[in-house]
N, C-alpha and C positions, 0 to 999 in steps of 0.2 A: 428677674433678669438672670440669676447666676444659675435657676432653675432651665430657662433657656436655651443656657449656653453648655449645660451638661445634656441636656436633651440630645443640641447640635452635636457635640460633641460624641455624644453614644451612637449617633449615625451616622455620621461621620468614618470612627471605627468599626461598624458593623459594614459599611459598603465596603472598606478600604478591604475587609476579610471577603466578601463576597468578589470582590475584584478578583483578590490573589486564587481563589480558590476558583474562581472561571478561567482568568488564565493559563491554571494548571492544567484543568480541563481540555481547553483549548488547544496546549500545546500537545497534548496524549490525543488528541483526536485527529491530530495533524498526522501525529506519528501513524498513527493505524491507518490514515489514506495513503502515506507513503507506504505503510507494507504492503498495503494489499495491491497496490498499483502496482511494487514489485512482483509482487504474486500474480499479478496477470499476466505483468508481461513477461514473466518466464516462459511458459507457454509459447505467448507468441512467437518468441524469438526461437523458439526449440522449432516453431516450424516454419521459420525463417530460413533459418537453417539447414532444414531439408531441404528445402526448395533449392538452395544453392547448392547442398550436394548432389541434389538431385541433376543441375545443371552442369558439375563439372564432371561428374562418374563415366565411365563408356556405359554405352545402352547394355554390355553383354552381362554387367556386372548387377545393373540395375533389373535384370531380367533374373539374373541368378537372388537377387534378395527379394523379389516376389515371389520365387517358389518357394523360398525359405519361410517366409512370413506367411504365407499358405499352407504350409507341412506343422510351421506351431499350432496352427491353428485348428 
């Protein structure tokens, strides 16, 4: 019986470490979707962005920064 209950006992402890040790897992896997999520959406919003400057500029200006961005190139 006391052989048993040490049995119980050692898995018990062994799951209780496997628990903590997925959780930790867990919570660093979480993090890395949160960064890279921000990592995307930097981007997008960088051409969110343009679009609205795109909307507010006068066309004379937006004419003058495609030649410009033509001449870097």
């Amino acid at each position: 019986m006391s052989q048993d209950m040490e049995s119980l006992f050692y898995q018990r402890t062994r799951l209780q470490e496997e628990n903590k040790r997925l959780t930790e897992e867990n919570a660093r896997l979480k993090q890395q979707v949160r960064d890279y999520e921000e990592e995307a959406y930097i981007p997008l919003a960088g051409k969110r962005i343009a679009k609205l400057k795109h909307l507010l500029e006068p066309p004379e200006y937006d004419e003058m920064g495609r030649r410009f961005e033509l001449e870097e190139k």
